[in-house]
C-alpha positions in Angstrom: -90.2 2.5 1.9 -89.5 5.1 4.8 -88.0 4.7 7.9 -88.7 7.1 11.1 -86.5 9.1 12.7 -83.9 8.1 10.4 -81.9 11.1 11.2 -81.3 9.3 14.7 -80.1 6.5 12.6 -77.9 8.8 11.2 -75.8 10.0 13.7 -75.9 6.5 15.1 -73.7 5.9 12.3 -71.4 8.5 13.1 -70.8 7.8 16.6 -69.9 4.2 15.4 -67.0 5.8 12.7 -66.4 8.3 16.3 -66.1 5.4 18.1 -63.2 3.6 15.6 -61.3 6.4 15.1 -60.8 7.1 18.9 -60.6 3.4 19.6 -57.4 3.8 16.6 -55.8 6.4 19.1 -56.3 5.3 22.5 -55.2 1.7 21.6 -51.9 3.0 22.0 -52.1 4.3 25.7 -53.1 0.9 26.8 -50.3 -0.8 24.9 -47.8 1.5 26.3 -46.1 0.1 29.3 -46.0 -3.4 27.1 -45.3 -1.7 24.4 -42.3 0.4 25.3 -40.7 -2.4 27.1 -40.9 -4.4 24.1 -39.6 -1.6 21.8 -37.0 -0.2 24.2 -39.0 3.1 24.5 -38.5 5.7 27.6 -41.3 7.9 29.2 -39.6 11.2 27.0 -39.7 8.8 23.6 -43.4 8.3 24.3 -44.4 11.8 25.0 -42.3 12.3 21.5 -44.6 9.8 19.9 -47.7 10.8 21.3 -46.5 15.1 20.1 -46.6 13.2 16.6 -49.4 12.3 16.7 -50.8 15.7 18.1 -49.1 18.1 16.2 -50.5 16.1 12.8 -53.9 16.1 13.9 -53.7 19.7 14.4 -52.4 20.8 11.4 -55.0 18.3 9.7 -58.0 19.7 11.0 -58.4 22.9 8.9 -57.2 20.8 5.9 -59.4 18.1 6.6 -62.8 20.8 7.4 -61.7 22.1 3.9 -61.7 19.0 2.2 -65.3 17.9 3.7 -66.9 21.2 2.9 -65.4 20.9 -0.5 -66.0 17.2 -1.7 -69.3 16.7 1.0 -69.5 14.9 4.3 -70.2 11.0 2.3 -67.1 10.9 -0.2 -64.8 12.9 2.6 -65.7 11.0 5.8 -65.2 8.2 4.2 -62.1 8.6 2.4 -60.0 9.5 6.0 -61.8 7.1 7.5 -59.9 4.5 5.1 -56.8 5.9 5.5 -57.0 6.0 9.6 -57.9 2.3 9.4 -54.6 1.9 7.2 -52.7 4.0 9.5 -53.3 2.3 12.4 -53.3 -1.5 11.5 -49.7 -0.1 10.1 -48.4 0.7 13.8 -47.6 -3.0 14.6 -45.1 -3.0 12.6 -43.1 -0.3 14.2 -39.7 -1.6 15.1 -38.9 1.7 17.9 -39.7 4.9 18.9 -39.4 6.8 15.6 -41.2 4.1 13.7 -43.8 4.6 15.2 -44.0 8.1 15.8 -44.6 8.1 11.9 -47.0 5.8 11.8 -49.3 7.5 14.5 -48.1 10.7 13.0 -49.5 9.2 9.7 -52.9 8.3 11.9 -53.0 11.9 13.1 -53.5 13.4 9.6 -56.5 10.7 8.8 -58.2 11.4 11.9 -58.3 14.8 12.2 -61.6 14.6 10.0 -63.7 12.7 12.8 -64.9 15.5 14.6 -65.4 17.8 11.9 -67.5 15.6 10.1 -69.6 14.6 12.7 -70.8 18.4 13.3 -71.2 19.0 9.7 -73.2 15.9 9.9 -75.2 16.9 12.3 -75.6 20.0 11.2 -77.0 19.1 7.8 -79.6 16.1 9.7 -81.0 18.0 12.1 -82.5 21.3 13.0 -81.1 23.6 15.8 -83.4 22.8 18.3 -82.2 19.0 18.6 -78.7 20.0 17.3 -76.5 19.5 20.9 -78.7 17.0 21.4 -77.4 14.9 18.4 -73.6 16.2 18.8 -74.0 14.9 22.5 -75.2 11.3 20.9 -72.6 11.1 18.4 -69.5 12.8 20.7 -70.3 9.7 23.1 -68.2 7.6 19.9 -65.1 9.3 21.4 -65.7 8.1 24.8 -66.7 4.5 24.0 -63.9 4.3 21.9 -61.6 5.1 24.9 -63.8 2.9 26.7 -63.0 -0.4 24.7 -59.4 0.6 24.2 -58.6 -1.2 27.2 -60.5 -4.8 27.4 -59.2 -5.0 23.3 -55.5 -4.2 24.2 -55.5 -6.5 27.1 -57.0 -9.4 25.6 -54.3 -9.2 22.8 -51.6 -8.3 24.9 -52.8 -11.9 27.0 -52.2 -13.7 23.7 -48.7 -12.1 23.6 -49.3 -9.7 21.1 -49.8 -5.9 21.2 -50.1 -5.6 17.3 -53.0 -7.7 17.1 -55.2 -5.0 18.7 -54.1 -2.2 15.9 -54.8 -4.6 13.2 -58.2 -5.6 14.7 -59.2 -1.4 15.0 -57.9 -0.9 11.5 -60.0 -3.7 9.7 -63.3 -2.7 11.9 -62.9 0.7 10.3 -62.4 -0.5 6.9 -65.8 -2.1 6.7 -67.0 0.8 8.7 -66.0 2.7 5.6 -67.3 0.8 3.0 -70.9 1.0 5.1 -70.6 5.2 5.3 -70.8 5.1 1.4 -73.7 2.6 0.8 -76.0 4.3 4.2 -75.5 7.9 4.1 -76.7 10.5 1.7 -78.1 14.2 2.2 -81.5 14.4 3.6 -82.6 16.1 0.1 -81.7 13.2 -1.3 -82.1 10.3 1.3 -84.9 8.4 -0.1 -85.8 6.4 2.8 -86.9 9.3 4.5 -90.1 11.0 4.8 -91.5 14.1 3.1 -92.8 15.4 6.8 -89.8 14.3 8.8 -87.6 16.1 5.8 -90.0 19.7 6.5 -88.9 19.4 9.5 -85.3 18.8 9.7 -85.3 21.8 6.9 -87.3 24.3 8.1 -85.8 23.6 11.4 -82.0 24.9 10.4 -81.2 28.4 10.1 -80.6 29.7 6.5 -77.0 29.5 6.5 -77.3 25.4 7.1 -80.2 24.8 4.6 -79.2 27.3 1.5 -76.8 25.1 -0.5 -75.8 28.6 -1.9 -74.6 30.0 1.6 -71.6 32.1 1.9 -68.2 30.5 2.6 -65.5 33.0 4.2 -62.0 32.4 3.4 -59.9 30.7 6.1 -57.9 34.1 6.9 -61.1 35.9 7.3 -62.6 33.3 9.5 -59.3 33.1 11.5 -59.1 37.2 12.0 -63.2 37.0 12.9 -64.3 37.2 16.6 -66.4 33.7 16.2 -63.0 32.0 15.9 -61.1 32.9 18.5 -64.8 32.6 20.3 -64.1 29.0 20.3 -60.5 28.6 19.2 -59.1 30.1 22.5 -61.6 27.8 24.4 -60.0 24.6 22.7 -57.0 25.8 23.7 -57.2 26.1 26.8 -59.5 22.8 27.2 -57.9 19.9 24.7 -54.8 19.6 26.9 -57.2 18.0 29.4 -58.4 15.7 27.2 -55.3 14.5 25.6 -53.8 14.1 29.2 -56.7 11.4 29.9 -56.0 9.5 26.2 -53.0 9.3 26.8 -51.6 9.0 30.0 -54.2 7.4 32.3 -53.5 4.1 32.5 -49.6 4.7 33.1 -51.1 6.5 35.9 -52.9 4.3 37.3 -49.9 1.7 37.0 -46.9 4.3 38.0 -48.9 6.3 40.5 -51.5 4.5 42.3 -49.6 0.8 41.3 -52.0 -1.0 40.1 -51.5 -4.0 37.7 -52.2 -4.9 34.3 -55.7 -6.7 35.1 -57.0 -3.5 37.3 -56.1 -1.3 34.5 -58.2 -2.8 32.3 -60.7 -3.0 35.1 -60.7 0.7 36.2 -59.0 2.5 33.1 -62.2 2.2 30.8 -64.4 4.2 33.5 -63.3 7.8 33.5 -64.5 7.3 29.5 -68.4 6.1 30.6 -68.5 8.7 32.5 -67.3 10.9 29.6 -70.3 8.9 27.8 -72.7 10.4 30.2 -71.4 13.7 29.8 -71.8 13.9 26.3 -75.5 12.7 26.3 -76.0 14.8 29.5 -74.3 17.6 28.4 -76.5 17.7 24.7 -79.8 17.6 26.8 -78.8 20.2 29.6 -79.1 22.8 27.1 -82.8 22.3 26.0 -83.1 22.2 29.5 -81.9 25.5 30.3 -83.5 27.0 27.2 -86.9 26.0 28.2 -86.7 26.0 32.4 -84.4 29.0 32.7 -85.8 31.0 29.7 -82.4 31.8 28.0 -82.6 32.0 23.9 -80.9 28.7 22.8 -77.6 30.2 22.0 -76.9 31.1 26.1 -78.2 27.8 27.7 -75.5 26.1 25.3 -72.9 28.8 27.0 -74.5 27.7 30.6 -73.8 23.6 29.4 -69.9 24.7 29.1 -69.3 26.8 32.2 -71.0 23.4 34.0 -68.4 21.2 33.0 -66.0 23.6 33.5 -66.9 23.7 37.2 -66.9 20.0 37.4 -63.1 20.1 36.5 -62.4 20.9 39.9 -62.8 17.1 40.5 -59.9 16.2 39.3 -57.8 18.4 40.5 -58.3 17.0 43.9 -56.7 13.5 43.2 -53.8 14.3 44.8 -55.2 14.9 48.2 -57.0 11.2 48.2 -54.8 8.3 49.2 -57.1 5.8 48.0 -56.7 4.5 44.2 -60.5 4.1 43.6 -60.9 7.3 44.9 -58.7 8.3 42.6 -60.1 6.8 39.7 -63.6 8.2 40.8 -62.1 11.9 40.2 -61.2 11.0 37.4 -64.5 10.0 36.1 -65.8 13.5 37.5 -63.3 14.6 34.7 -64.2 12.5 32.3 -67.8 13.7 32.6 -66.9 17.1 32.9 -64.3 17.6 29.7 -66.9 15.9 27.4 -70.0 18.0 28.6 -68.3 20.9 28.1 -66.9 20.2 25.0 -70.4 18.7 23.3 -71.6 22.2 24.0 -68.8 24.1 22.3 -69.0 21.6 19.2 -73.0 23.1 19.5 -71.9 26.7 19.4 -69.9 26.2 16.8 -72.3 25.1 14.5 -74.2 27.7 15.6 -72.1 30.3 14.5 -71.0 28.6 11.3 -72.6 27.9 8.3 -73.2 24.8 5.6 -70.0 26.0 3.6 -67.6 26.3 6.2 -68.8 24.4 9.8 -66.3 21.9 8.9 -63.6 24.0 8.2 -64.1 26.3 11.8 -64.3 23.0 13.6 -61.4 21.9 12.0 -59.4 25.3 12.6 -60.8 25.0 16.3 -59.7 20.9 16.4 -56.1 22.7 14.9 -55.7 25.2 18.0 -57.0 22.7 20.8 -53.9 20.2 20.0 -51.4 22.7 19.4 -52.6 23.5 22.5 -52.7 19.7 23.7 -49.5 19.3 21.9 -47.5 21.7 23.8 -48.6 20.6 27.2 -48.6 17.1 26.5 -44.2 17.9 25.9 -43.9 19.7 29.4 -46.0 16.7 30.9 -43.7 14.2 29.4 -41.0 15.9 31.1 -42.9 17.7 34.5 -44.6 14.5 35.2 -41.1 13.0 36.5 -40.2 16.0 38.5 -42.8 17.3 39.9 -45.6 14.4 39.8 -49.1 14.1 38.4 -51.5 16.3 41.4 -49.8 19.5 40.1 -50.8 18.9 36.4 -54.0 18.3 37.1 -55.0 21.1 38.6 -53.6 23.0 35.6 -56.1 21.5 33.4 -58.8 22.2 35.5 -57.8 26.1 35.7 -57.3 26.0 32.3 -61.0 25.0 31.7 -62.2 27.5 34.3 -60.4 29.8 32.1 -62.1 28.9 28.9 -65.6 29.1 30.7 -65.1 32.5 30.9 -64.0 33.3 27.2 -66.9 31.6 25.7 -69.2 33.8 27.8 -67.1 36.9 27.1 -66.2 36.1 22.8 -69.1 33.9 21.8 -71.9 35.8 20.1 -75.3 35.1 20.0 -76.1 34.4 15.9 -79.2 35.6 16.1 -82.9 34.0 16.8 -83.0 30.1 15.7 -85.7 28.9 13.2 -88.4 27.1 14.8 -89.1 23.5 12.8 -92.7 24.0 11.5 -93.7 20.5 12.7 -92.8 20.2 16.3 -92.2 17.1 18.3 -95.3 16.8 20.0 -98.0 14.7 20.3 -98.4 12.1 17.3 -95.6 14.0 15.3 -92.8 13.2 18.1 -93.6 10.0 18.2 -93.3 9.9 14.3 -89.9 11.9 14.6 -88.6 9.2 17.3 
């Protein structure tokens, strides 16, 4: 038996572990203003528990790359996949502040394998052509999982009980584990799929993605190369943004523009569809601008970031709107940009990194990004009560400008990208879809 296009399949099944394990950390931000009443926790203690989490997820990533470029994507994924689920069902039992700063902190290290997993993932299903494409499909389990966070949280928190919504997320990505090791397997070894849709994923990938014998630099020589700090400084400069919408939107929304606990769960969930879009948006653009602007693939993925870059400067207008849905449209300008732009550098990193070592560069990128993230996110925590939210906003979308400009300075073009020697078109496509 063969199925078609099962490497769509695939990363369908990767955007649904994507879509857990960011579900497992944005439960939290809904929770919070229940949650800290209940547990006696101030606006400092939570940015404290949210650093936790941040600074273990970034000192995970690399780790976590390693580990998946060393065991393989099935046994690895799946593995911190079951110890995020344990993590987080484990936060409702946290009695204060520091209790569950460990547990998140504890949910930090298992989740810093998501993202790096998903681009090795993609790397090894599909060829280059298709490649942002796919990382824009699966990067939209980030946003969906924000998306959910709130209509789960609220409906527990209606039964009188926060912790019901971290146990719920930690037992969905239990069996979410279990199905990773019975569905996915290598495309060289997947037997459900077909000899001519296997040519082409293979023949599509550049040499350093389909030779199982590719080279494999040692973390200080990747970290000393120019294709790290290519994407490192970029993740830098644009994770804070991304953490600030995790984490603090919906006190926002309840703090700033005073809205209550049913029109945050109304309105909180949208600035994360509109991420959604970006990410699909964002993986398509760059085929786009390969084929229409006649730019080699490696530029039109450059062109994708400095897009959502410019659509930061949303944003950081929403202090001069008085209006709270105008507000909360900004924000899903934001939403959409951060996500397009960060699809797109998830594609140039796989670009520039082979099969033995993707992981481990998205992970060392994933590291810097929320040191990055980490250090903002304690002078927001402390800024946000002197000098308001506007102000901090537009930091974030300078910050992305910013990065905009390293990637086109840093990132090098790899070289030319392999063709697949059967193409999507005509009866093929339709066999490849």
């Amino acid at each position: 038996m063969r199925v078609k296009g099962i490497r769509w399949w695939m990363v369908s099944l990767v955007a649904a572990g994507l879509i857990i394990n960011y579900l497992a950390r944005n439960t939290l931000s809904v929770a919070a203003p229940t949650l800290m009443k209940d547990l006696n926790i101030t606006t400092e203690q939570y940015s404290h528990v949210v650093v936790a989490w941040q600074l273990c997820y970034a000192f995970m990533q690399p780790v976590a790359g390693f580990v998946l470029d060393t065991v393989g994507t099935k046994l690895g994924f799946a593995a911190f996949a079951l110890a995020w689920s344990l993590a987080c069902a484990a936060a409702a039992w946290a009695t204060g502040w520091r209790s569950l700063a460990f547990f998140r902190g504890l949910l930090g290290l298992a989740e810093a394998a998501g993202i790096p997993a998903g681009v090795k993932a993609t790397s090894e299903w599909f060829p280059a052509k298709e490649r942002s494409v796919a990382i824009g499909w699966f990067n939209i389990g980030s946003s969906i999982g924000a998306l959910l966070a709130p209509p789960l949280v609220v409906w527990a928190l209606l039964r009188g009980q926060w912790q019901l919504a971290f146990v719920i997320v930690g037992v969905a990505g239990i069996v979410w584990s279990l199905l990773w090791m019975v569905l996915y397997k290598h495309p060289r070894k997947q037997k459900l799929l077909g000899e001519q849709e296997r040519e082409y994923i293979l023949s599509g990938q550049e040499a350093k993605h389909s030779d199982a014998g590719a080279p494999k630099r040692s973390w200080r020589a990747m970290l000393v190369s120019r294709d790290f700090w290519a994407i490192g400084i970029p993740r830098i400069l644009s994770e804070p943004a991304w953490q600030t919408f995790n984490a603090w939107i919906p006190l926002y929304m309840m703090t700033e523009r005073h809205m209550n606990l049913k029109e945050v769960a109304l309105f909180a969930w949208m600035p994360f569809l509109a991420a959604d879009i970006g990410c699909v948006l964002g993986g398509y653009l760059s085929p786009l601008f390969h084929k229409y602007a006649k730019v080699s693939l490696f530029t039109s993925r450059k062109m994708v970031f400095v897009v959502g870059a410019l659509f930061m400067i949303g944003p950081a207008c929403v202090g001069l709107v008085a209006s709270p849905y105008m507000a909360v449209a900004l924000l899903c300008v934001g939403g959409f940009a951060h996500q397009t732009l960060s699809g797109a550098l998830y594609a140039i990193t796989s670009d520039m990194f082979g099969k033995n070592e993707v992981a481990t560069a998205t992970g060392m990128g994933g590291m810097a990004g929320y040191l990055g993230a980490a250090a903002f996110t304690a002078l927001f925590g402390v800024l946000v009560t002197q000098i308001g939210y506007s102000p901090l906003f537009v930091v974030l979308a300078v910050f992305d400008l910013i990065a905009a400009v390293v990637v086109c300075l840093l990132a090098k073009n790899p070289g030319k990208m392999p063709e697949p020697k059967w193409m999507t078109t005509g009866t093929a496509a339709a066999g490849a879809k």
